[in-house]
N, CA and C atoms as an extended XYZ file, in Angstrom:
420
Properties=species:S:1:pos:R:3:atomname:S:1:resname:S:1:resid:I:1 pbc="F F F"
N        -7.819       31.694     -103.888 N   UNK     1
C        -8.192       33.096     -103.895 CA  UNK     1
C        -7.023       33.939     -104.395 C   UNK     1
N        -7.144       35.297     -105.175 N   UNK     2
C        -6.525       36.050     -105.318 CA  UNK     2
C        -7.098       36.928     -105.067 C   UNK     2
N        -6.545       38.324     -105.493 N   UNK     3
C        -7.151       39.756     -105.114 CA  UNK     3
C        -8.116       39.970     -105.906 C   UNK     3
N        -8.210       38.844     -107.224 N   UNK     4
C        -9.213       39.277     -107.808 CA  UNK     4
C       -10.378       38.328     -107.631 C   UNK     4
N       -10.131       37.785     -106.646 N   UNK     5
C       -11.415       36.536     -106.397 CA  UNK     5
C       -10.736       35.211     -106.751 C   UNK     5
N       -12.022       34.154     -106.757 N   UNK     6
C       -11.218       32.354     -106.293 CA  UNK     6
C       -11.286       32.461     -107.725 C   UNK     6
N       -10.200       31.840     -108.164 N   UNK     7
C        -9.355       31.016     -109.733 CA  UNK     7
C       -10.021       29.461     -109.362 C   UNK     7
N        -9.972       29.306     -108.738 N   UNK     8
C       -10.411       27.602     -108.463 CA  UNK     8
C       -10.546       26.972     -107.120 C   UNK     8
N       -11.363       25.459     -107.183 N   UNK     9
C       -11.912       25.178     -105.683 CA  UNK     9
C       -10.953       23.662     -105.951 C   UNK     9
N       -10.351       23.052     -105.019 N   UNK    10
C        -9.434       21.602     -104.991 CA  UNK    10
C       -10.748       20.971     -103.613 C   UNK    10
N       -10.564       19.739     -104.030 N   UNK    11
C       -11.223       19.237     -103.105 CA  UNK    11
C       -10.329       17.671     -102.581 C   UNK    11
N       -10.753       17.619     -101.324 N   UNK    12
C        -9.852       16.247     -100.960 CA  UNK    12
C       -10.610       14.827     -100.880 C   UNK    12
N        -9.829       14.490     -101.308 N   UNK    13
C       -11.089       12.801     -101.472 CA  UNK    13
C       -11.018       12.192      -99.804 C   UNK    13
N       -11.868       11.256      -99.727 N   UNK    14
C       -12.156       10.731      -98.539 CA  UNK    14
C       -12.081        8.907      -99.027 C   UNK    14
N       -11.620        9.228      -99.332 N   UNK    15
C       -11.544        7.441     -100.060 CA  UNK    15
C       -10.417        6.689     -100.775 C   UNK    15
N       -10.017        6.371     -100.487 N   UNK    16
C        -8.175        5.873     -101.130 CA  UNK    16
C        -8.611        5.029     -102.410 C   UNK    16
N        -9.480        4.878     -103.095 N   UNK    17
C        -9.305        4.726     -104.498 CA  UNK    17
C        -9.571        5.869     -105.628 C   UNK    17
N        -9.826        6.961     -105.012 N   UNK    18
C        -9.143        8.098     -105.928 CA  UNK    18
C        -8.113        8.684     -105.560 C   UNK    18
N        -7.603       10.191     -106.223 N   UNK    19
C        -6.392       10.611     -105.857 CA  UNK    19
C        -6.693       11.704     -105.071 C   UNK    19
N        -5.729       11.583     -103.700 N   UNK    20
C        -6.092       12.462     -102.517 CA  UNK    20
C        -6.064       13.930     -103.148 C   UNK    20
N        -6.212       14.971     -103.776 N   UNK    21
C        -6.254       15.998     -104.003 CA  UNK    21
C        -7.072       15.923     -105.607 C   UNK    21
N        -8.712       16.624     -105.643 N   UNK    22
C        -8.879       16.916     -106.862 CA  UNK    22
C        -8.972       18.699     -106.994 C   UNK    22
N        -9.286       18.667     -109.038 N   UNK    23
C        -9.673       20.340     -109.133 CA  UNK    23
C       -10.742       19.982     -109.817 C   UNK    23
N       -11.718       20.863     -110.085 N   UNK    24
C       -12.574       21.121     -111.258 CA  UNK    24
C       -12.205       20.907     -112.354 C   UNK    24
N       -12.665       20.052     -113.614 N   UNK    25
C       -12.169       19.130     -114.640 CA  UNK    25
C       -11.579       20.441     -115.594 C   UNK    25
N       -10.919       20.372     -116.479 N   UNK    26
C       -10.081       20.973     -117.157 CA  UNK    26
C        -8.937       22.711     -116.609 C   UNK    26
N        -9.054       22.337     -115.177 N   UNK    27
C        -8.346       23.484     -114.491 CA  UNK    27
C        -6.471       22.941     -113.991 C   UNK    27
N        -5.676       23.718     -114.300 N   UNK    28
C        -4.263       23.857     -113.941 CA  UNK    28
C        -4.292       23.661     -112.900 C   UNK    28
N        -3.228       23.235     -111.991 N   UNK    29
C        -3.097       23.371     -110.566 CA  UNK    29
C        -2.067       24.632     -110.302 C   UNK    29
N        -2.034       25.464     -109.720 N   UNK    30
C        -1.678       26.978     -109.380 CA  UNK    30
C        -1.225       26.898     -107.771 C   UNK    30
N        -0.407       28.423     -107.512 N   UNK    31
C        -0.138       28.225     -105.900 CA  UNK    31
C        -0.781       28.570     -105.283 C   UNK    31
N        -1.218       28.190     -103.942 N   UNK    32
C        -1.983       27.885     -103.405 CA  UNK    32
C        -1.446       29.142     -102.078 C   UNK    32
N        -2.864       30.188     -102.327 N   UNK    33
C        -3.061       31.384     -100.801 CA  UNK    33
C        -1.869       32.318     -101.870 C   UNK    33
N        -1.857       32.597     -102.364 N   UNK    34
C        -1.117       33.802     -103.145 CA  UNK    34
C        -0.920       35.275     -102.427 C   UNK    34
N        -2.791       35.456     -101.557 N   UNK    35
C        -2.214       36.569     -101.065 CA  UNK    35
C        -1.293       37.106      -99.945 C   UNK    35
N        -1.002       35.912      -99.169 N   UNK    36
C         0.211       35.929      -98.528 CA  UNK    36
C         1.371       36.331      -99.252 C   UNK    36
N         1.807       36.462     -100.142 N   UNK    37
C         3.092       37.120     -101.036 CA  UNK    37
C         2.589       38.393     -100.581 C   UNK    37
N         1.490       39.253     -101.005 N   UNK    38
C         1.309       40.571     -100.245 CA  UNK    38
C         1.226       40.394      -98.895 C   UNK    38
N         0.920       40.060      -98.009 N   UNK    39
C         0.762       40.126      -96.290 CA  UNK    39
C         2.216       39.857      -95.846 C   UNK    39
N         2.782       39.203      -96.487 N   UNK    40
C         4.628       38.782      -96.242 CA  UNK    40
C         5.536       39.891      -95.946 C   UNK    40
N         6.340       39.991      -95.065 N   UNK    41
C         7.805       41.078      -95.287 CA  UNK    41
C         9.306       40.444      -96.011 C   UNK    41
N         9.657       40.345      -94.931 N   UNK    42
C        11.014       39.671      -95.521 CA  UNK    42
C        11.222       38.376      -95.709 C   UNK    42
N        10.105       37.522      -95.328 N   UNK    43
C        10.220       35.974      -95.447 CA  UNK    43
C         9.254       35.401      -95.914 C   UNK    43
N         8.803       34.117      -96.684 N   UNK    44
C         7.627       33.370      -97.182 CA  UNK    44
C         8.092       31.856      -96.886 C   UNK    44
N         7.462       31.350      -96.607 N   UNK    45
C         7.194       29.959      -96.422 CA  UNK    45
C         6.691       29.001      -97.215 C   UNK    45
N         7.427       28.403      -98.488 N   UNK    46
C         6.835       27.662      -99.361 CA  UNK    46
C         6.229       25.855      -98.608 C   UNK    46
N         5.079       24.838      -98.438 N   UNK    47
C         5.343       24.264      -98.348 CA  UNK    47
C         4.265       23.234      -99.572 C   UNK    47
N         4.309       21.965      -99.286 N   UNK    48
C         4.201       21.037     -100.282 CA  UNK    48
C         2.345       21.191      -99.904 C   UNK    48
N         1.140       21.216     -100.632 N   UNK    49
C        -0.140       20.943     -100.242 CA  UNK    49
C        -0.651       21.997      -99.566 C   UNK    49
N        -1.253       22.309     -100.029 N   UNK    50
C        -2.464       23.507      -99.592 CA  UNK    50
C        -2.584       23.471      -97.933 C   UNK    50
N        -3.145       22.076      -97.656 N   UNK    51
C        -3.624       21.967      -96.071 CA  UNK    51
C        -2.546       22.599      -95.211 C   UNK    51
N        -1.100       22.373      -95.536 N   UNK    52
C         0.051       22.692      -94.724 CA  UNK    52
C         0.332       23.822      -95.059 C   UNK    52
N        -0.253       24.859      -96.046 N   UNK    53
C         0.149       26.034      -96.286 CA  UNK    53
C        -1.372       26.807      -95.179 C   UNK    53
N        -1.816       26.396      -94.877 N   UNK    54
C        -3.048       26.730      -94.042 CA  UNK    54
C        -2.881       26.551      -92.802 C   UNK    54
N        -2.101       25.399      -92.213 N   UNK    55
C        -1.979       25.284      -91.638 CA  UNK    55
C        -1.110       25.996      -90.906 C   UNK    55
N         0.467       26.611      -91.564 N   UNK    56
C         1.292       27.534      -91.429 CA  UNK    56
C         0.521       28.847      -91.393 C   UNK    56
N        -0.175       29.454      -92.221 N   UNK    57
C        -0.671       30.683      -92.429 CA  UNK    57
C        -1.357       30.772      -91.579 C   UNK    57
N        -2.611       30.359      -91.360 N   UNK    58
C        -3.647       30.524      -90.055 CA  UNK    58
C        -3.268       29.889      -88.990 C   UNK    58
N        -2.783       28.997      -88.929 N   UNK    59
C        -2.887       28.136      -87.232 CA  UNK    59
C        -1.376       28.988      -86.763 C   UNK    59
N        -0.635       28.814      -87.379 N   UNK    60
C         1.017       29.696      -87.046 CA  UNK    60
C         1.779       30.731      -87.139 C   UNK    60
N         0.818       31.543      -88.237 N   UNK    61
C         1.098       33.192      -88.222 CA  UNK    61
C         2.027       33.241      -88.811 C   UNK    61
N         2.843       32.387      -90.053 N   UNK    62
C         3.520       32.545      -90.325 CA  UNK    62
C         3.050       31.983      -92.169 C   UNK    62
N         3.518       33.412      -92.701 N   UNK    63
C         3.020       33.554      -94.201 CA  UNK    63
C         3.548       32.546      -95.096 C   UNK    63
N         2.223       31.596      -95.866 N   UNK    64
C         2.816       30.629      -96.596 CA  UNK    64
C         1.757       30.469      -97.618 C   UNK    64
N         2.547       29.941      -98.594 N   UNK    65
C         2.119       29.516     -100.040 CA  UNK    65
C         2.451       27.644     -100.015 C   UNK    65
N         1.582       27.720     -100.678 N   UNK    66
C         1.420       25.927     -101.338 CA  UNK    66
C         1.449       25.694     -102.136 C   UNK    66
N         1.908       24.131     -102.487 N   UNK    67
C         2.293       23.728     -104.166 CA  UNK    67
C         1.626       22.380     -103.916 C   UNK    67
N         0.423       22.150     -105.158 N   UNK    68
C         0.160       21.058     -105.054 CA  UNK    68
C         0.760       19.930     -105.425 C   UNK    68
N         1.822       19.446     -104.620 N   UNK    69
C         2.833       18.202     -104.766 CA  UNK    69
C         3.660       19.078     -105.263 C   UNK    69
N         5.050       17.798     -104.959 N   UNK    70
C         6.255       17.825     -104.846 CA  UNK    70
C         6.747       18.209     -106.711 C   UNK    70
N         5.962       17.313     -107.566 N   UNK    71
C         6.339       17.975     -108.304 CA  UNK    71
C         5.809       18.992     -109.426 C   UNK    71
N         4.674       19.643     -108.870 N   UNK    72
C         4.163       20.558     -109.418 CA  UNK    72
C         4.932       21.984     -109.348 C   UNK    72
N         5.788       22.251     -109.569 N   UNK    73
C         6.596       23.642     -109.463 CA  UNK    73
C         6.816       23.565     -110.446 C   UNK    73
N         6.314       25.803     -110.681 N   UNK    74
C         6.584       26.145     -112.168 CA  UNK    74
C         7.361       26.991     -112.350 C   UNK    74
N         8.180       27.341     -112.986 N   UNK    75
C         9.569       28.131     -112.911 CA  UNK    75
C         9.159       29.514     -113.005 C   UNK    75
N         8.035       29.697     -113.495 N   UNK    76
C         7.392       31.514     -112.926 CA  UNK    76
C         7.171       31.617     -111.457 C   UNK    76
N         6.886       30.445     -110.616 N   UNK    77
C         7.139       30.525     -109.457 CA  UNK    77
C         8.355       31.332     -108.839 C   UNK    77
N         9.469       30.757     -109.093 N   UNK    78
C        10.928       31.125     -108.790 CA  UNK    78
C        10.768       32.959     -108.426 C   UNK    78
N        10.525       33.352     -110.030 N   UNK    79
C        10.756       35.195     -109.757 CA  UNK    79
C         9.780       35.351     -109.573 C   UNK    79
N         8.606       35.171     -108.310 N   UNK    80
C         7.789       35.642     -107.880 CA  UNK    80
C         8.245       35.347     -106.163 C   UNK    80
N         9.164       34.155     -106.154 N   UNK    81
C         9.887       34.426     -104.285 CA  UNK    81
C        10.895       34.956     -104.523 C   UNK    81
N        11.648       35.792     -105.810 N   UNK    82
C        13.130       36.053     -105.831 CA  UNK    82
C        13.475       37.479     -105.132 C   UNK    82
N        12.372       38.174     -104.697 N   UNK    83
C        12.541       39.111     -103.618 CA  UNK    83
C        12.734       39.131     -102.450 C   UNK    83
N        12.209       37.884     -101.755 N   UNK    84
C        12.383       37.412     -100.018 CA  UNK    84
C        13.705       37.634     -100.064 C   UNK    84
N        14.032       37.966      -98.541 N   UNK    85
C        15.328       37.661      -97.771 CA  UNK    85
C        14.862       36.257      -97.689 C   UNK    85
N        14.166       35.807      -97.333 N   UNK    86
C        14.164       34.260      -96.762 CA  UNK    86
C        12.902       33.686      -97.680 C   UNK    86
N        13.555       32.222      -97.839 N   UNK    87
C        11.948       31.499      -98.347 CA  UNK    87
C        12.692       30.487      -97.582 C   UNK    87
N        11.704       30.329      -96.691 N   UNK    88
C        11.764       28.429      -95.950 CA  UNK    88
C        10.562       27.556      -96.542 C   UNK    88
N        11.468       26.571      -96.760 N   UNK    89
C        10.654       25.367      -97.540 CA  UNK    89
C        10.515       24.321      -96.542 C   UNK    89
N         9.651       23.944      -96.555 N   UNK    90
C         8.965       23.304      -95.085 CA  UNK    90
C         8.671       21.891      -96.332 C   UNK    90
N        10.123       21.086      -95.968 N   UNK    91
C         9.516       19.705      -97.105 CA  UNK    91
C         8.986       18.516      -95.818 C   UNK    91
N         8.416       18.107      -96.570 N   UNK    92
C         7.531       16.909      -96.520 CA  UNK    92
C         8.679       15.838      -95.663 C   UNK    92
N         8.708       15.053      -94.664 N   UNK    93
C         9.325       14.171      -94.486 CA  UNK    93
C         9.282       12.734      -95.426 C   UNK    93
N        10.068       13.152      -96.961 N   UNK    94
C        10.486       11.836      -97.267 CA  UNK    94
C        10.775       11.803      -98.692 C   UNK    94
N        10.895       11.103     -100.102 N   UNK    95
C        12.290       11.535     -100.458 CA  UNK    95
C        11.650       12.857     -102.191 C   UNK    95
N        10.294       12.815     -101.995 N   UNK    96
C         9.928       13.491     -102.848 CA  UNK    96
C        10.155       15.196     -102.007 C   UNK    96
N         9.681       15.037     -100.735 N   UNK    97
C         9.659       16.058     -100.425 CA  UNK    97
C        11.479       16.854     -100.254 C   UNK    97
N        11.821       16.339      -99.944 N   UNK    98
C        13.381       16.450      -99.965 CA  UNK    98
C        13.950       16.983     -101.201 C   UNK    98
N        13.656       15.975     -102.203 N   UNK    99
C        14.015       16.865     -103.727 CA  UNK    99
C        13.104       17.858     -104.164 C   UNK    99
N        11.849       18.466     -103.670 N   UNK   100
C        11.909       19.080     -104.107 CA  UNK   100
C        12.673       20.550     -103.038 C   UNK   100
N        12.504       20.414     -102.014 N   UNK   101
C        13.288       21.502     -101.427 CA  UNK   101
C        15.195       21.708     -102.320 C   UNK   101
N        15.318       20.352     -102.355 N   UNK   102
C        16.933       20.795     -102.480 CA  UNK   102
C        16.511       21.648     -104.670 C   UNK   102
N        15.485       21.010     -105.140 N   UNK   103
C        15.371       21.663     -106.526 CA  UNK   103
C        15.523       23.331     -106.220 C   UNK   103
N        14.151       23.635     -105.249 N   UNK   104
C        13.907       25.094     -104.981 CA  UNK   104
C        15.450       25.567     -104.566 C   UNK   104
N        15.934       24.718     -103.550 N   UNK   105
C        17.438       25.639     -103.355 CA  UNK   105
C        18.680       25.689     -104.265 C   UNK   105
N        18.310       25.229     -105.723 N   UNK   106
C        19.047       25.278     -106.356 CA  UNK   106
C        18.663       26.447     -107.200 C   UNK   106
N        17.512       27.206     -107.246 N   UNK   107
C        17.002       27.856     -107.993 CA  UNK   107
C        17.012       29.148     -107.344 C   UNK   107
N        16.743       29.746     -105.885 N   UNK   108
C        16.836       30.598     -105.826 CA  UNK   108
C        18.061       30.764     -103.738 C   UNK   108
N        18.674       31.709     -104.085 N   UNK   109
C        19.703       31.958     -103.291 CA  UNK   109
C        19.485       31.391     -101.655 C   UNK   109
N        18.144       32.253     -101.574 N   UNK   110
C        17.199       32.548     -100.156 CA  UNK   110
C        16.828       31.852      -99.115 C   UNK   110
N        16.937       30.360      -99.935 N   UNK   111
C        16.067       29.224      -99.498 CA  UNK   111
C        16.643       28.929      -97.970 C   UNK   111
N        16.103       28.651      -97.042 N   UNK   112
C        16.229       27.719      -95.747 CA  UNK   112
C        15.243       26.301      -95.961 C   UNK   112
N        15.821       25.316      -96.035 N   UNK   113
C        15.322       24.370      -95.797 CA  UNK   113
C        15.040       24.041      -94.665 C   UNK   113
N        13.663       23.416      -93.928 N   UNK   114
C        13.088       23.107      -92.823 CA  UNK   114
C        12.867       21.588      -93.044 C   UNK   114
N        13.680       19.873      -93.115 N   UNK   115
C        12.854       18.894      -93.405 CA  UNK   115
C        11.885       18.779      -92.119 C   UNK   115
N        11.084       18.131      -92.853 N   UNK   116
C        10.132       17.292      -91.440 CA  UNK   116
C        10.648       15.880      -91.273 C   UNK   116
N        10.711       15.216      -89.815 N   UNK   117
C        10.770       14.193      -90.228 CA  UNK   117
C        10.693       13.092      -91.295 C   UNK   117
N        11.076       11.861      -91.042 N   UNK   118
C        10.217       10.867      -91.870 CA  UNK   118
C         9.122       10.868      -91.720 C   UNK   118
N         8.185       10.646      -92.553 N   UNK   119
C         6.732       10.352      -92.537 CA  UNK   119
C         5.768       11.450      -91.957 C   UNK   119
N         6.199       12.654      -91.511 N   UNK   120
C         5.564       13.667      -91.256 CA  UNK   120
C         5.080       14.771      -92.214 C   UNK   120
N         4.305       15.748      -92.097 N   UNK   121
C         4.393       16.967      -92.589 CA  UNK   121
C         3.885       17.801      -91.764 C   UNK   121
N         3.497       19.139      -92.555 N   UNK   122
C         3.975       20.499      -91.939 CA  UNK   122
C         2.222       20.244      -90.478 C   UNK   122
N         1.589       19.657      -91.297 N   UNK   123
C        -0.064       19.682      -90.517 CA  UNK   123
C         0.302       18.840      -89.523 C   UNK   123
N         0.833       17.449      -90.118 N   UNK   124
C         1.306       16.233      -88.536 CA  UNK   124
C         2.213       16.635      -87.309 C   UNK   124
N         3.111       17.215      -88.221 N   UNK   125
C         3.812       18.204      -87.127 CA  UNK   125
C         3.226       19.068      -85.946 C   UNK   125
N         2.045       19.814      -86.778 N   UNK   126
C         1.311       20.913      -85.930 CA  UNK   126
C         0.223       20.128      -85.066 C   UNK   126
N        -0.303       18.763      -85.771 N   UNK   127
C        -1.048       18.298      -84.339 CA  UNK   127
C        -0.037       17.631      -83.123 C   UNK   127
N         1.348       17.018      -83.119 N   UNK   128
C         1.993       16.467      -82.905 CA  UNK   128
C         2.650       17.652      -81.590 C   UNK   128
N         3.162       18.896      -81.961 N   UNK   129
C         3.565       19.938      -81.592 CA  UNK   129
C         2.866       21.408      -80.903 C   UNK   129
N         2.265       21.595      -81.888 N   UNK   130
C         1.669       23.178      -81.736 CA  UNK   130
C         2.245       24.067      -82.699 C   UNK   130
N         1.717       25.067      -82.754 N   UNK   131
C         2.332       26.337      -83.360 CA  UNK   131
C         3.633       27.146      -82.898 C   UNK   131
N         4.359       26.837      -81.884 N   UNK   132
C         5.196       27.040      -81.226 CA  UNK   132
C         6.649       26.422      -82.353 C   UNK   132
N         5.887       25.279      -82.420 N   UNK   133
C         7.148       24.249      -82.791 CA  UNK   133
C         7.686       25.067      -84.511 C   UNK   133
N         6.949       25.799      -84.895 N   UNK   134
C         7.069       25.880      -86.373 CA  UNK   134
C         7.751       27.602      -86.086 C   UNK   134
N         7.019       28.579      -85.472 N   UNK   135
C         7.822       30.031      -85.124 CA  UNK   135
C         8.485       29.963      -84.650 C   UNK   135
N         9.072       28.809      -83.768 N   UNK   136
C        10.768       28.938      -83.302 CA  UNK   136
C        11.426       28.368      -84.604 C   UNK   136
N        11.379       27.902      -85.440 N   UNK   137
C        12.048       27.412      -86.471 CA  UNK   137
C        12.279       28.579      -87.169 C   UNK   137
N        11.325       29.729      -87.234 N   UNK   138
C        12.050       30.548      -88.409 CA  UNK   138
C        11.614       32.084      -87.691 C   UNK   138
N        11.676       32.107      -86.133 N   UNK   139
C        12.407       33.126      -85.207 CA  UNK   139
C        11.208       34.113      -85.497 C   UNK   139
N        10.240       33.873      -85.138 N   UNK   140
C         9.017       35.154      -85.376 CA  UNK   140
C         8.674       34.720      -83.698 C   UNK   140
């Protein structure tokens, strides 16, 4: 969704011989909940996959955008968080997710890195934890 309505629908497979995240055939993959950049103040929450940017945004109250995979980041991304006081990057526990947080913190000043464990992410975390566990991390 944007302000001007849905750009596109991703759907998740249920079956491990396709690839866990599709789009509608000849569509880009884009960031994911955009209008959180408007609902945001001084901080945004980048993390890896839509589900965990949903999961942050609605289940935790805490404003986030998604990138579908680790290495889908597009460098128009960058000056569109280069206004935050803060962007926490909520990586993935493991070694894609890792590079890409340390890429983003090479790119813009702001960054707090949050890893997740090994083998976790931002959603495993939140069934694992609660919503608690993620707003004490970045003091809301």
């Amino acid at each position: 969704m944007t302000p001007t309505g849905v750009v596109d629908i991703r759907f998740r497979s249920m079956g491990p011989e396709e690839p866990k995240y599709m789009g509608l055939p000849g569509t880009h993959t884009r960031l994911y909940n955009v209008l959180a950049l408007q609902q945001a103040n001084d901080f945004i929450a980048v993390c890896e996959g839509e589900i965990d940017a949903l999961t942050l945004h609605y289940k935790c109250g805490i404003p986030a955008v998604g990138v579908p995979g680790a290495n889908s980041w597009k460098k128009h991304y960058t000056r569109i968080l280069q206004d935050f006081e803060t962007v926490y990057v909520f990586a993935d526990g493991d070694q894609p997710g890792s590079d890409f947080a340390k890429g983003l913190a090479r790119e813009l000043n702001s960054v707090v890195t949050l890893q997740m464990p090994d083998g976790e992410d931002v959603n495993s975390m939140y069934l694992q934890n609660g919503y608690e566990y993620f707003r004490e991390k970045v003091a809301v």
